[in-house]
N, C-alpha and C positions, 0 to 999 in steps of 0.2 A: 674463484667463486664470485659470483656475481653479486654486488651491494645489493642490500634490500632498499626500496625506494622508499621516504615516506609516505604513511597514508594521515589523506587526511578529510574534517569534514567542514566546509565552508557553510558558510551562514553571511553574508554579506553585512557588511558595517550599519547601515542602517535599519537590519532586521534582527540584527546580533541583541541577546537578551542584557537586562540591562540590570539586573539583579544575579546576587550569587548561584554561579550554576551545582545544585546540589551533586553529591557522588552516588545517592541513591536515589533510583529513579522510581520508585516504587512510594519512599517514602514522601519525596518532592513531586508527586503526581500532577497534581494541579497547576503546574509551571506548562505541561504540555498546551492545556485548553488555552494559554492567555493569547488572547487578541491582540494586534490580528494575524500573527502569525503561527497561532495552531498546529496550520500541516508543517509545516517547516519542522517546529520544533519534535513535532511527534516522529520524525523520520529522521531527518540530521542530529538534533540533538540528544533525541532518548537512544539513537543505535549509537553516538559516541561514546554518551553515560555510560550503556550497559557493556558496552564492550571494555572501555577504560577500567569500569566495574570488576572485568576478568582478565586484568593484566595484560589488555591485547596492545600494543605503542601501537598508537595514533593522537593526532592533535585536533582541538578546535581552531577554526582560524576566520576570520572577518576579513583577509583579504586574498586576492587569489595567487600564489607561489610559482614561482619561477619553473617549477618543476616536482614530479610525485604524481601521486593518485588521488584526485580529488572526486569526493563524491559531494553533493549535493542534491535537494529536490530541487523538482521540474522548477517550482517559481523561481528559484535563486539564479537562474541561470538565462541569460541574455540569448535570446533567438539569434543572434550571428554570432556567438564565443565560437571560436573555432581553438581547439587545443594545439599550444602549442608543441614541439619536437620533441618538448619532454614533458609532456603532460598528458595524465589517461584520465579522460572525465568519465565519470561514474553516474551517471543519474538515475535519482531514484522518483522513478516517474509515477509511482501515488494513483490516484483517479484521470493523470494529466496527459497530455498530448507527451509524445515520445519528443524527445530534441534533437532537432535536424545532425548536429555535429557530433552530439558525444558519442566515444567507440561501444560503450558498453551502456547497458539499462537494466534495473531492476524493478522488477512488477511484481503484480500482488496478486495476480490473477494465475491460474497454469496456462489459461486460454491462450494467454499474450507471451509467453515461453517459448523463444525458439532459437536457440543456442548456435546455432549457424550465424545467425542477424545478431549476435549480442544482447538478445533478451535474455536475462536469467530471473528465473521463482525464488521470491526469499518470501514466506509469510510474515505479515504485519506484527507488531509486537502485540499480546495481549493487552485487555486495558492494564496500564499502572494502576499499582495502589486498589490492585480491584479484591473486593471483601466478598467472598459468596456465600451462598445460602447459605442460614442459620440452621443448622442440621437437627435444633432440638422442636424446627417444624416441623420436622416424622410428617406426615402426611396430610399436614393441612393445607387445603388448596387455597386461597382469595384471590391473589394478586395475580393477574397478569400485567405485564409490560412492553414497553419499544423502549430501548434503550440506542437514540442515535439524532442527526440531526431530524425536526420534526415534519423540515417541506420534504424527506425524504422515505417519510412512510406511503402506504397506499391511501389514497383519500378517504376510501369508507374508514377508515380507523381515528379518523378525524373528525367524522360526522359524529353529534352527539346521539343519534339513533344505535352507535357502537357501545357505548358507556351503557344506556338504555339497556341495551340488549344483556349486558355481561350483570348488571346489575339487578336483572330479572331473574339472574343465574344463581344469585347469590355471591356476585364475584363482584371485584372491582380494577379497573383499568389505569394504567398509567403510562402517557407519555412523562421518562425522567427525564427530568432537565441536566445540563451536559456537568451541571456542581455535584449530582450525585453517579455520572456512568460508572463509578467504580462501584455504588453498594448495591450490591443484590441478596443484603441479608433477608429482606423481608421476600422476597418475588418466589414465586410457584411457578412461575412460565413466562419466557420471553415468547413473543413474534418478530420476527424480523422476515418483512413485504414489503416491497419497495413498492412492486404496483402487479395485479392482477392481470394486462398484457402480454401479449408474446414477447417478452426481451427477456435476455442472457445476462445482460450487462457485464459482457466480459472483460471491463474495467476495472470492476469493484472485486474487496476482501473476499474474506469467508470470515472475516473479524468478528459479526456477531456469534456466529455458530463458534469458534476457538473463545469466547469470553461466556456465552453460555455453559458450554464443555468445562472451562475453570469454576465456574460458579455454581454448576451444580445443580443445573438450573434445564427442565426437557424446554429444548427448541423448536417454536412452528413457525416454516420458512416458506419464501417463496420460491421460485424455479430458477434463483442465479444459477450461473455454469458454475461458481466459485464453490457453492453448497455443495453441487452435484460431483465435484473436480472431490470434495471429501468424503464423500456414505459412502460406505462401506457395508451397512445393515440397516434394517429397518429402526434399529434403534437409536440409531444416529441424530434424527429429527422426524417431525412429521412435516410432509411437504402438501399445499393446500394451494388451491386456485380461485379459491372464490370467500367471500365472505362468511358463508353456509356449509363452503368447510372447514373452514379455520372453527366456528364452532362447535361443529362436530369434533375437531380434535380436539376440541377444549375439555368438550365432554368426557372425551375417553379419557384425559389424563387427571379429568375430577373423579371420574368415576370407577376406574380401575386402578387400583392402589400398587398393582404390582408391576404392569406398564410404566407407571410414573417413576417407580424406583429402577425399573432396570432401565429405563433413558440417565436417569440419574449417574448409576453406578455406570455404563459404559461412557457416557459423559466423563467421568473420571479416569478410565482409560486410556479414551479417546485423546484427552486434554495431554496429555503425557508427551504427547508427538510435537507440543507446542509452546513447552516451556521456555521458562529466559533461556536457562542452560541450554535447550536443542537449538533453537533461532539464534541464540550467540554464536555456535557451531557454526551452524549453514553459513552466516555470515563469514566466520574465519576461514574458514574451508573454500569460498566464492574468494578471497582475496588473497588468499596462498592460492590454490587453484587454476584461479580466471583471472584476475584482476593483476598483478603483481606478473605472469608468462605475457600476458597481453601487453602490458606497459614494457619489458623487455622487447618483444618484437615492434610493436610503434618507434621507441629509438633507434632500433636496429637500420631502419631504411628511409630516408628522406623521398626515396621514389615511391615506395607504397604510402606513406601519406598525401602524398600530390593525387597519385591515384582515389584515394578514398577523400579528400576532401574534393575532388573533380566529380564523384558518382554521388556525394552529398551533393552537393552544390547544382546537378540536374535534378538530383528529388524532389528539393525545393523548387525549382522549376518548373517543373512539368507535375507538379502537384498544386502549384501557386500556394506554397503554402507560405504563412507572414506572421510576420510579430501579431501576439494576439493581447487584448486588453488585459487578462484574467491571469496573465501572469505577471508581475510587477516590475519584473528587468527588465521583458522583452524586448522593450525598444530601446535598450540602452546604447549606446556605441559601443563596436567594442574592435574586430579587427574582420569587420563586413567588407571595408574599401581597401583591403591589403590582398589581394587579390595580385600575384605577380604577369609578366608574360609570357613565362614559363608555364603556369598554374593556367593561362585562360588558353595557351594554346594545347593543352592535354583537355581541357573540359571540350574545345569546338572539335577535337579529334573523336573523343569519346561520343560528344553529337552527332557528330557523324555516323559514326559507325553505330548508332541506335537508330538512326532512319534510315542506314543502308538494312541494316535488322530485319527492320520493321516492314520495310518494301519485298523481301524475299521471302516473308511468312504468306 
């Protein structure tokens, strides 16, 4: 029987938190928001916490291991890391550009799911620490809100002609600030529009609709694929294109008391598919599964690694793709100029035989 390898979740020395890491993530919520490492911790550290949480062995570590499974998000991780003979990089690629070398990637989108290429779906944790409606508002509407960063709503919701409007209604609007994303005790309705345009944004969550679904809270959304990757029924959310209908659906959910409860009540169904307990799952199941068979077959053969860091190493190529600003290791050194002449005569072979390809299509 084969050793189980460890797993583990890298945070680099310099990004590594610098206060006690709590064991409940729920409780220690606000550790996730701290600046400026945010994404980091909401991926690498809160799927450590929760998993640690349920008995799963794995370690936190600040530096990178000789060998195992490391996972990481995208910033942590240097545009030339090439894993070594006994290392399976994990990345968890967030809103980020995928990383040229690692074997495996986890996305948040289904769009970007495609189990051939090592893309695997794990949805985002709901918020920590998140407190939903106060149930003993039975049906009183006021509050709508955005709950998210605020350059990344649609602009008209920004314009003070928007507040104007809802407050003509009798209602009143709120961009929350990221100290309160987890309370939704007061709120009657989130939006969540990123922008009125033709885009999918097959990058992003379905995280506001799975945090409304918890909180209890009907959801008016825009046209992400991530939204549409969830309905199931009309009652799921209400989806709006324009300014003119977001207030039409505002209207319905002020004015029909039984709509508002049954978004409510299948909201609470809904949300079931997305608890700690199930994303803990997925997570375990991805690393018994995928993660842990994969990192078996990568040691198994030094020739299929040459091979796959050779068809890396032309993607980069013939995509020009390059260390990019926005992520804070990229340009670090790492093992870019180790490059053998074994390894460069498999990549000009593989050239080859891509422009012999290419000439007989």
């Amino acid at each position: 029987m084969k050793k189980k390898p460890p797993i583990y979740f890298y945070i680099p020395k310099v990004d590594f938190p610098d206060w006690e890491i709590p064991e409940d993530a729920d409780q220690g919520w606000r550790i996730f928001e701290s600046k400026p490492n945010n994404a980091v911790y909401n991926w690498s550290l809160q799927t450590y916490i929760r998993l640690k949480a349920q008995g799963y062995e794995c370690q936190l570590i600040d530096t990178l291991p000789a060998s195992g499974i490391i996972l990481a998000h995208r910033y942590s991780l240097p545009f030339h890391l090439r894993p070594k003979p006994s290392q399976l990089i994990v990345c968890m690629k967030a809103d980020h550009d995928f990383h040229p070398y690692a074997q495996l990637h986890i996305v948040q989108n289904k769009q970007e799911a495609n189990r051939s290429g090592g893309y695997y779906f794990i949805p985002h944790w709901r918020q920590p620490g998140l407190v939903p409606r106060d149930s003993t508002r039975g049906s009183k509407f006021e509050n709508i809100g955005y709950y998210g960063i605020e350059k990344n709503i649609a602009p008209e919701f920004k314009d003070p002609k928007w507040s104007e409007q809802l407050k003509a209604l009798g209602l009143h609007w709120h961009i929350v600030g990221e100290n309160a994303w987890n309370d939704y005790s007061k709120m009657d309705a989130v939006i969540a529009v990123r922008s009125f345009q033709v885009q999918d944004y097959r990058h992003k969550p379905a995280s506001k609709l799975y945090n409304a679904w918890h909180a209890r809270v009907p959801a008016i959304v825009g046209g992400d694929s991530a939204f549409r990757a969830e309905r199931r029924s009309e009652l799921d959310y209400i989806e709006v294109a324009s300014p003119e209908e977001t207030i039409t659906a505002i209207k319905r959910l002020r004015d029909d008391t039984n709509l508002f409860h049954a978004m409510v009540e299948n909201g609470a169904v809904r949300a079931e598919a997305f608890t700690v307990d199930k994303v803990c799952s997925q997570w375990r199941n991805f690393l018994t599964e995928v993660a842990i068979p994969a990192y078996y077959r990568w040691c198994e053969s030094g020739l299929n690694q040459k091979l796959y860091f050779a068809k890396r190493y032309l993607t980069v190529l013939e995509n020009n793709l390059k260390p990019q600003s926005i992520y804070p290791h990229d340009q670090e050194v790492t093992s870019k100029d180790n490059i053998s002449i074994s390894d460069l005569m498999i990549i000009l072979t593989m050239q080859k035989y891509r422009s012999f390809r290419g000439l007989m299509t």
